[in-house]
C-alpha positions as CSV (number, residue, x, y, z in Angstrom):
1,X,85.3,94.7,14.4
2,X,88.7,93.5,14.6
3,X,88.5,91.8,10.8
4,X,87.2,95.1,9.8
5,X,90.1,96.8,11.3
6,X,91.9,94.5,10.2
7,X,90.7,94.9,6.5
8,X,91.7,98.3,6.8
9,X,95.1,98.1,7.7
10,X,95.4,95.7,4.6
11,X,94.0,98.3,2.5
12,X,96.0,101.0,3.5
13,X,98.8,98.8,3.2
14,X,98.3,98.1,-0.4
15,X,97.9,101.7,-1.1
16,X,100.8,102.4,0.4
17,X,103.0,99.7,-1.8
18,X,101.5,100.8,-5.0
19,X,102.3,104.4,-4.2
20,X,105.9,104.1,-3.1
21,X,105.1,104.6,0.4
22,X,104.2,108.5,-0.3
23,X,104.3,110.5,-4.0
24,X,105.4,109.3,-6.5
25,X,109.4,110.2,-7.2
26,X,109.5,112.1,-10.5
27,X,113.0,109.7,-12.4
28,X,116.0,111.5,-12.6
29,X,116.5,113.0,-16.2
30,X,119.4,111.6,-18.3
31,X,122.3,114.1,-18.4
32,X,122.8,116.6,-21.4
33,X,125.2,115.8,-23.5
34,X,127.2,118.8,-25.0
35,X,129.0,117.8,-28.2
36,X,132.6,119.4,-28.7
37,X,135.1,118.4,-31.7
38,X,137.6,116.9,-31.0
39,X,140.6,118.9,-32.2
40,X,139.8,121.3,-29.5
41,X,142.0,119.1,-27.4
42,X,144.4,118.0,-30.1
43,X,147.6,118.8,-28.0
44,X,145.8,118.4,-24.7
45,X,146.9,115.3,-22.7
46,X,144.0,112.9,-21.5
47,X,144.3,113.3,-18.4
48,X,144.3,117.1,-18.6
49,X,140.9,116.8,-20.6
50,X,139.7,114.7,-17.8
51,X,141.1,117.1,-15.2
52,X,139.2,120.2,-17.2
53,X,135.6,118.1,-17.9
54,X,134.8,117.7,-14.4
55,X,134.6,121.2,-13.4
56,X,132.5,121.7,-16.4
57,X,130.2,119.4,-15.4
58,X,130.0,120.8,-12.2
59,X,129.8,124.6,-13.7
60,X,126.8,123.7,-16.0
61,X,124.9,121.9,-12.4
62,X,125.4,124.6,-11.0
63,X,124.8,127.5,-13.3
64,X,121.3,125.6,-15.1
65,X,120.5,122.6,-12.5
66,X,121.1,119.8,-15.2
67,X,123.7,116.7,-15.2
68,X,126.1,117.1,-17.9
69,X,128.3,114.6,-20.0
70,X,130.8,115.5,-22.9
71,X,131.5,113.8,-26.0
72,X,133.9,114.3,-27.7
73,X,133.4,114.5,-31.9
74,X,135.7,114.7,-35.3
75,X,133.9,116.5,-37.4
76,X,131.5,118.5,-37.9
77,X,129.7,116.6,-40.1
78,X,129.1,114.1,-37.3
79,X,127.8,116.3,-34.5
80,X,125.1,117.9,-36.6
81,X,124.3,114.1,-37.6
82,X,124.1,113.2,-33.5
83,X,122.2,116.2,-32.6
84,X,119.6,115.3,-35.2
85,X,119.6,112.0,-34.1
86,X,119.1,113.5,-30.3
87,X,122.3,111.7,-29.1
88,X,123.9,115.3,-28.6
89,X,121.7,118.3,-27.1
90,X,124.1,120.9,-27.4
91,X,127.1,121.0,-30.2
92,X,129.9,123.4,-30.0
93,X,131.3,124.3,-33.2
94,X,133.8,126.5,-34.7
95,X,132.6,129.8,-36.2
96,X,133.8,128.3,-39.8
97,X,133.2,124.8,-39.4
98,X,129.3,126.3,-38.5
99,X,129.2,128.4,-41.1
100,X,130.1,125.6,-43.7
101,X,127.3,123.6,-42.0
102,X,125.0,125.8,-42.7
103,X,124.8,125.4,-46.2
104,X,124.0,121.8,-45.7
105,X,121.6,122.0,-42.4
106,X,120.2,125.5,-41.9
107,X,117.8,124.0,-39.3
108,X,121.1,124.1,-37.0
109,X,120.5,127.5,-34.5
110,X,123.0,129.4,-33.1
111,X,122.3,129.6,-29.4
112,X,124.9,131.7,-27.9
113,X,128.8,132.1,-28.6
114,X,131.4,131.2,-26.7
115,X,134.2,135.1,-26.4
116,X,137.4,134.3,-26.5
117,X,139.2,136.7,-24.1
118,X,141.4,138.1,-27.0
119,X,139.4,139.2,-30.3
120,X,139.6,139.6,-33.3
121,X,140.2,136.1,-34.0
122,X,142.8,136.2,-36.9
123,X,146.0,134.4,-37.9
124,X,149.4,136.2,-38.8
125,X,152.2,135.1,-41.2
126,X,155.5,136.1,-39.2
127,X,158.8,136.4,-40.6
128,X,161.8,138.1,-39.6
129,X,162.0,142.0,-39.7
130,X,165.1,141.8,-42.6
131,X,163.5,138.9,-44.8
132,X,163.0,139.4,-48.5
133,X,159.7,137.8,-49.1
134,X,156.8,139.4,-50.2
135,X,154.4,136.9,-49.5
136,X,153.4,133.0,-48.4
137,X,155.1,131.7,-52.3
138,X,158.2,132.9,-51.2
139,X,158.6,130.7,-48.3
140,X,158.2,127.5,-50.3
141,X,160.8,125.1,-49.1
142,X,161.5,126.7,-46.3
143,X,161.0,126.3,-42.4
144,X,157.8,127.1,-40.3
145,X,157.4,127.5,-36.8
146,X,153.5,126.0,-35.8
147,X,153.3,126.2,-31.9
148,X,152.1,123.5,-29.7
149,X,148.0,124.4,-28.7
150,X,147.7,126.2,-32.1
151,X,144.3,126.8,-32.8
152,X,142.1,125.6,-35.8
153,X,141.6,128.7,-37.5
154,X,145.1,129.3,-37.6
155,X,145.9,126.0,-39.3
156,X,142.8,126.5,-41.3
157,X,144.7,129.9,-42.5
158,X,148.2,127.6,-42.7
159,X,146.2,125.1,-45.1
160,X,144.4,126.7,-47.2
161,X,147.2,129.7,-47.6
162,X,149.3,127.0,-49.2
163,X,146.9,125.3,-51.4
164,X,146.3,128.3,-53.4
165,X,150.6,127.7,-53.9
166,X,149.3,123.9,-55.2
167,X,150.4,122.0,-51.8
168,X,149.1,120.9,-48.8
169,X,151.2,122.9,-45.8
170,X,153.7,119.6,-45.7
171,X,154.5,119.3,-49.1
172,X,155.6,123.5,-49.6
173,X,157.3,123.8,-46.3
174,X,160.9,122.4,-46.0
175,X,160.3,121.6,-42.6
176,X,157.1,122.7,-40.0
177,X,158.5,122.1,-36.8
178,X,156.4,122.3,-33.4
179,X,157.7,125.5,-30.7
180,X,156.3,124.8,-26.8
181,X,154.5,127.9,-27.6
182,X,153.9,130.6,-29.5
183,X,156.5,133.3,-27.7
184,X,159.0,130.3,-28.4
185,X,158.0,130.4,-32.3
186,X,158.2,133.8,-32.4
187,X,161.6,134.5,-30.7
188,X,163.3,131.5,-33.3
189,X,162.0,133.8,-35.9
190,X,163.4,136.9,-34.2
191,X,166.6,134.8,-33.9
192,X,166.9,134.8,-37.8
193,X,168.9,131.4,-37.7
194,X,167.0,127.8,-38.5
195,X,163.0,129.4,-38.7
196,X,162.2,131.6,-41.4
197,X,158.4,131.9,-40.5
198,X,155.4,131.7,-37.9
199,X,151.6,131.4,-38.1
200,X,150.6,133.0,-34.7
201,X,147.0,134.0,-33.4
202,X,146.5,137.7,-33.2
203,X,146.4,136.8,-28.9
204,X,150.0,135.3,-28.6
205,X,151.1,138.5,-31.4
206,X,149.8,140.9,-29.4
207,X,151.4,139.1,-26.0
208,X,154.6,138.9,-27.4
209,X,154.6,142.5,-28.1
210,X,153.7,143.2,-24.8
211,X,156.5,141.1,-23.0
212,X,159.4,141.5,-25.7
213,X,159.3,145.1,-26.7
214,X,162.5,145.1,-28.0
215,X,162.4,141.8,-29.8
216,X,159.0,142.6,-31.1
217,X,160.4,145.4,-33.8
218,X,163.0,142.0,-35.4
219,X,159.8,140.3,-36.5
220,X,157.1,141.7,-39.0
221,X,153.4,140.5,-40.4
222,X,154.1,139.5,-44.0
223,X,150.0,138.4,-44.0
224,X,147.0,137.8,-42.3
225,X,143.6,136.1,-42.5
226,X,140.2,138.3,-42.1
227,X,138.6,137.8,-38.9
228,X,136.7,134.5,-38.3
229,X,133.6,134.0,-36.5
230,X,133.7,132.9,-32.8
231,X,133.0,129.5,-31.8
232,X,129.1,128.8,-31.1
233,X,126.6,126.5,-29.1
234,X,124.2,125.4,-31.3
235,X,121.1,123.4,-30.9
236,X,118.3,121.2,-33.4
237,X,115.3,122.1,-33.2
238,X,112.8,120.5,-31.2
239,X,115.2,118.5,-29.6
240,X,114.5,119.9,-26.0
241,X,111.8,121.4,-24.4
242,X,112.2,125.1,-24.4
243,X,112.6,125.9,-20.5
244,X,115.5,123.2,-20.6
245,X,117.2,125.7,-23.5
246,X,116.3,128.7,-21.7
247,X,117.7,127.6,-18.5
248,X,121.1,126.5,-20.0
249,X,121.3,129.6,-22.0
250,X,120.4,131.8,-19.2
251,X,123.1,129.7,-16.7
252,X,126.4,130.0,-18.9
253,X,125.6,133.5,-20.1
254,X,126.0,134.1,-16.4
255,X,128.6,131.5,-15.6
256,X,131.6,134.2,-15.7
257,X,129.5,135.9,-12.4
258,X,130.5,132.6,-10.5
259,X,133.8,132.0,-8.8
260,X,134.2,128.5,-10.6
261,X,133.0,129.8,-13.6
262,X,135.8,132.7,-13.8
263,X,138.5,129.8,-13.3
264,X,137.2,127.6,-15.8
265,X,136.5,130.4,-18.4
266,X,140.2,131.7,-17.8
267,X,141.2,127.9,-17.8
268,X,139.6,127.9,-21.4
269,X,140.9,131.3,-22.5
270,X,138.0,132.3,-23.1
271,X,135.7,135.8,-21.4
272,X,132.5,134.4,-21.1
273,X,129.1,133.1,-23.0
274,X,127.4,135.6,-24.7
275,X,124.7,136.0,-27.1
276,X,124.8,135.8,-30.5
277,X,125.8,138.6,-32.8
278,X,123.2,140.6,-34.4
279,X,125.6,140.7,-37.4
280,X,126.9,137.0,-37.4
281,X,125.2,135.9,-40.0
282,X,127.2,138.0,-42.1
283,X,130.0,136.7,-40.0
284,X,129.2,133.2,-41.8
285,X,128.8,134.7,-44.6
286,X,132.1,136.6,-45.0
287,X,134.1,133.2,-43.6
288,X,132.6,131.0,-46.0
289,X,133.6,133.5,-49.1
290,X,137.0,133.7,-47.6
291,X,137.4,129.5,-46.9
292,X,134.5,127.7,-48.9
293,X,134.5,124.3,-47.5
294,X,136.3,121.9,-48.6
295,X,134.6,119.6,-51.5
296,X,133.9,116.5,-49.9
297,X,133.5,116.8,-45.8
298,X,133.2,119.8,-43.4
299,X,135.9,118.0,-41.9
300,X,138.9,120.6,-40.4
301,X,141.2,120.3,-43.2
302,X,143.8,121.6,-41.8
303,X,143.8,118.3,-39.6
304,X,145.1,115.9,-42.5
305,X,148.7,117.5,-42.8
306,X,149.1,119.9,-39.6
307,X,149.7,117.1,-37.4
């Protein structure tokens, strides 16, 4: 009786160890890793990236329940190659750089966009109220105000508006110097002494006529680009189950309903997620007929001599 009992309690035992004591624990699944390029910080310190990924981890927990990490990529080229590879899950791209992608990978899907608070998204030429120019050639040689935090499309606009003079941006301005900001560009221009021109975002144009009424009518648009595409999270295909997509999808398109998600949206300038356009692939389509991609990489250009 007792060896039988005993026999039992062995038994159980073994059960017990081959079991884990209870269920078996499902493993915790590896974090998503959410591809962004790089240039998106180029003026951001490292420590403010740091500062800014941490609450973005902890706004995609808690909007869609998954573990988060960001990497950060140089070109676009590269992501698409990593997400096919299934390195990156989800890639954020400009609206151009995705459009020139396209071409080469139209497997890439658009899953949602991410709204910039201030649209359209367009570049402007500045110069001062009394200049004599009629257009981009007649600045050659002289100075341009580029603010600090500039965004791509702008120097995308900067770049290729001067390669249709022959030059890369350095070689046909005199001097590109580097304002704090863009109100600071655009007062130096007002001030008519040592800046003969700004490249602005239709945002910081649009502030600075809010704030500086007065100094806004000793400036004037000599040009400016079409709109371009908002920025977009794309995805490969087959690369994660679809409830995981839906769930992430889902959890940022609400993410602006959330406290921490308002902050960090605002932090990031930008409204919120929403979805994808019903026009945007004409979007593309219009972007990449106003700026084909360059011949050999989907690279930003603008990168090589807009430091």
């Amino acid at each position: 009786m007792q060896v039988r009992h005993m026999s039992a309690m062995l038994a159980m035992l073994a059960m017990a160890l081959m079991s884990g004591f209870g269920p078996a624990s499902e493993p915790e699944p590896a974090p998503v890793k959410i591809g962004m390029p790089s240039s998106m910080f180029r003026d951001v310190p490292p420590a403010m990236f740091q500062a800014l990924s941490t609450p973005l981890h902890n706004l995609v927990h808690s909007q869609t329940g998954l573990k988060s990490d960001l990497v950060l990529v140089q070109t676009a080229d590269e992501m698409q190659q990593q997400m096919q590879a299934g390195r990156i899950q989800f890639g954020v791209f400009y609206g151009f750089e995705f459009a020139w992608l396209q071409q080469k990978s139209p497997g890439l899907q658009p899953l949602m966009v991410a709204a910039p608070v201030h649209r359209p998204i367009q570049a402007f030429l500045i110069v001062h109220a009394t200049s004599l120019a009629k257009s981009l050639a007649d600045l050659k040689g002289q100075t341009l105000a580029l603010p600090t935090g500039t965004r791509e499309h702008t120097r995308l606009y900067a770049e290729r508006g001067c390669l249709k003079e022959g030059k890369s941006a350095a070689e046909f301005f005199g001097q590109i110097v580097k304002p704090a900001n863009a109100e600071e560009a655009l007062h130096d221009v007002a001030d008519n002494k040592t800046i003969q021109a700004a490249i602005v975002d239709w945002a910081a144009l649009q502030c600075f006529r809010t704030r500086n009424e007065g100094r806004f009518k000793m400036i004037k648009v000599l040009d400016q680009s079409p709109p371009f595409p908002e920025s977009v999270v794309a995805i490969w295909p087959g690369a994660l189950a679809p409830d995981v997509v839906g769930s992430f999808k889902t959890g940022m398109q609400n993410a602006r309903a959330t406290p921490l998600g308002r902050q960090l949206l605002t932090l990031m300038s930008m409204s919120g997620f929403e979805p994808v356009p019903s026009n945007y692939r004409q979007q593309l389509a219009d972007v990449t007929k106003a700026y084909p991609p360059a011949e050999a990489t989907v690279a930003v250009p603008a990168a090589e001599s807009i430091k």
